[in-house]
N, C-alpha and C positions, 0 to 999 in steps of 0.2 A: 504494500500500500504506500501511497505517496505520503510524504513528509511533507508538512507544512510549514516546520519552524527550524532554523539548523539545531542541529542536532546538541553543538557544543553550549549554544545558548539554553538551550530547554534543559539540559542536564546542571547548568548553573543555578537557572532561574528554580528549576523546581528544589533545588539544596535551599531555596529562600522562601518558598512561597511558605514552609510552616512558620518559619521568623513572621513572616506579616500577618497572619493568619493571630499570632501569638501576641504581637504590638499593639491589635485593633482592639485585641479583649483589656487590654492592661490600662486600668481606668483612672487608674491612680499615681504619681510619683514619678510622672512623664521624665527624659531627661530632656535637656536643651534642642538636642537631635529629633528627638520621639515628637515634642513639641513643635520643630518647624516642621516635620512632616505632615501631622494634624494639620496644622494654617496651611501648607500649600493644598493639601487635599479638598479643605475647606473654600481656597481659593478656586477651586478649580484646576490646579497646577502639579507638573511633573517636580517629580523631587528626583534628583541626582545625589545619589547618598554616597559619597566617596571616601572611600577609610582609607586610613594608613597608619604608618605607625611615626615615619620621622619624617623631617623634612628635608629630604634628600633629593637629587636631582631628578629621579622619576615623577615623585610628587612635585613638586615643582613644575615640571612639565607636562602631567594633566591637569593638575588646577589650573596652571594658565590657557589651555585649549580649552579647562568645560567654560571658564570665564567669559572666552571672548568667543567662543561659539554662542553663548546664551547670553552674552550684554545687551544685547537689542530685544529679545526676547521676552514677552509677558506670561509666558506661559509655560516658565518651568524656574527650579530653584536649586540652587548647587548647599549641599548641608555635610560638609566636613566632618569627619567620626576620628577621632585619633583613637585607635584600637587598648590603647594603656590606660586612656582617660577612665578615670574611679568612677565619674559621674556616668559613663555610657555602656557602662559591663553589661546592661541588659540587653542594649541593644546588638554589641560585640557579640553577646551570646546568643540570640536570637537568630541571629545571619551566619552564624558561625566564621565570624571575620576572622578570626586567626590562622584559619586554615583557607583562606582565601590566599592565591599570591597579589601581592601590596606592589603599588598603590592599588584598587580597583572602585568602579562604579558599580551600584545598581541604583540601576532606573526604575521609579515606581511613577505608575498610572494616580489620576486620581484617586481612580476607585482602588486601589490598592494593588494591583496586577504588577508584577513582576515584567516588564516591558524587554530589558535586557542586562548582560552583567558584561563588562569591561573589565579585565585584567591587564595590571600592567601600563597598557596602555592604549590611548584613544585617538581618534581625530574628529575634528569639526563635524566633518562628514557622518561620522559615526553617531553623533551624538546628536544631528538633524531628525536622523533617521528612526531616534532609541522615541522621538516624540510623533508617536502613531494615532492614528484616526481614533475616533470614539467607539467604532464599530469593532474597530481589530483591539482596544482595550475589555471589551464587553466578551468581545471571545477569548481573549488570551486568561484572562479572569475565573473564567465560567471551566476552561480547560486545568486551570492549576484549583483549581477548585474539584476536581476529577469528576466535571458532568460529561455530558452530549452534547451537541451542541448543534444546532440547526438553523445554518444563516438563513435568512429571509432576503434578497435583495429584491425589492420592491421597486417597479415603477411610477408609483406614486402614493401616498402616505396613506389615500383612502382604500389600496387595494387590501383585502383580504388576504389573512395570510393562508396560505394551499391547507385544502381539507386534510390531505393526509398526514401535512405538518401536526394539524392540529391534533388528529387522533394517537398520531404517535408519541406527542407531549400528554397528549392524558393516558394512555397504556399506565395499568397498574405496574407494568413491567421495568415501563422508565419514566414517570413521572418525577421521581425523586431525582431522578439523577439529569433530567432535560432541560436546558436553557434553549428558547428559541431568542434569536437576535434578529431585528430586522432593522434594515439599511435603506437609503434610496438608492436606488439603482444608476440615478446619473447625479449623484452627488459629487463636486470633484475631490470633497479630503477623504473619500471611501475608495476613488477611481485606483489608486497605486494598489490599494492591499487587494480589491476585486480582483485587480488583470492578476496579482501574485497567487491566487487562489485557482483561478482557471474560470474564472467568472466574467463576461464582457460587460463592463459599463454602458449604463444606456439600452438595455435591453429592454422591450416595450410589454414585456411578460415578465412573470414573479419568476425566477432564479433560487433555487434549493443546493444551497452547500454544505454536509453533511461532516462532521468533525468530531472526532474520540481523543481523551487524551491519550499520553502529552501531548500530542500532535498531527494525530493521522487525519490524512483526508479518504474521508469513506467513499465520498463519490459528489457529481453534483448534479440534478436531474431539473426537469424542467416543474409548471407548476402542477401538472397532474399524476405526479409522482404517489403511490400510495403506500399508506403504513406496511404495506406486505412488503414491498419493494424496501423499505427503507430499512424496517428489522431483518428481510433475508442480506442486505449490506450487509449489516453491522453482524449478525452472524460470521458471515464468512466474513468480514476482518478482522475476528474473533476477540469483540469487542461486545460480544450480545450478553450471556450470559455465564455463570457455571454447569448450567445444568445441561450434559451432552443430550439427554432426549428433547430437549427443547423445539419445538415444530418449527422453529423458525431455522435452527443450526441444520435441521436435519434436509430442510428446503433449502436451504442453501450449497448444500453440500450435494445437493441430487440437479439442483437446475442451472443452467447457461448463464452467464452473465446477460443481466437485461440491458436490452437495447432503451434510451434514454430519448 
């Protein structure tokens, strides 16, 4: 099955996503760091959490790229962690920064999503690109959160989202575990992450993209896709369930790949 996300990123990101997961519940005794992240989240805003330990010529030379890559910038915030600091052991511990190699970034979503983790070292360009659409933070989110996931990319805000989306978000089977996200279809800050997906921007019909974590793409169908079709996926990318008699594994494992 296709990969969605590189592979070195997803393997970082998901060493953090329990740290965040762990920071949101901690309601009390914020540090200075844990603090600015709240207010950017609040803001609206990326947080570029950058640890290190000294101030040596590596750190020196990311802090001055995330600086001037996001001087102009209203929409994200650079929050410094010295990994010794007394006051920030929670958060050091959290992200397991010591076993991180220094200097490094992680970028957090507002919503909290682990976006990407920089080691060592960054560039401008790097760090344009770590600030993604709202729709690719909704999934990336939903993914490190270990649901399902079923893009919607919609031609216009009043379309309905596809019947079978719907019934396969309510299946007692995966209710629990289903995020449906829906996008406009010719939005231009969606247009980069759709074409990365295999999805055409601008398409005058609802578009179904189908996502398991960490990262696989299950498939992507048009909008009369139906729940049989989308659990026999998710079967055979063996993403469906434990249980081998399941009528869905067993369908899948007996029929063709469906024409789309």
């Amino acid at each position: 099955m296709k990969r969605i996300f590189n592979q070195t990123t997803i393997a970082l990101t998901m060493t953090l996503v329990t740290a965040c997961f762990a920071m949101a519940q901690t309601a009390s005794a914020a540090s200075p760091a844990e603090q600015a992240i709240r207010a950017a989240e609040a803001n609206n805003q990326f947080s570029f959490v950058m640890f290190y330990r000294g101030n040596d010529a590596a750190t020196k030379a990311m802090h001055g790229t995330l600086q001037s890559a996001l001087s102009n910038r209203q929409d994200a915030v650079v929050v410094p962690v010295q990994i010794g600091d007394v006051s920030e052991q929670t958060l050091v511990k959290q992200f397991d920064a010591t076993r991180m190699p220094m200097p490094a970034i992680a970028t957090l979503a507002p919503n909290g999503a682990v976006c990407s983790v920089f080691p060592r070292r960054v560039t401008e360009q790097q760090i344009a690109a770590a600030i993604v659409s709202t729709g690719q933070t909704q999934i990336l989110k939903a993914l490190q959160d270990r649901k399902l996931v079923l893009l919607c990319a919609q031609p216009t805000a009043g379309t309905p989202v596809p019947a079978g989306v719907q019934q396969f978000q309510a299946d007692q089977l995966y209710s629990n575990r289903t995020e449906v996200v829906t996008v406009l279809a010719n939005d231009p800050a969606e247009a980069e992450f759709l074409t990365k997906i295999g999805v055409k921007p601008g398409q005058l019909t609802p578009v179904v993209a189908f996502m398991a974590p960490p990262g696989v793409m299950v498939g992507t169908f048009n909008a009369n896709v139906s729940f049989d079709v989308l659990a026999e996926k998710l079967a055979a990318a063996g993403k469906c369930c434990d249980d081998e008699n399941c009528k869905h594994h067993k369908s899948a494992q007996a029929s063709q790949p469906a024409r789309r």
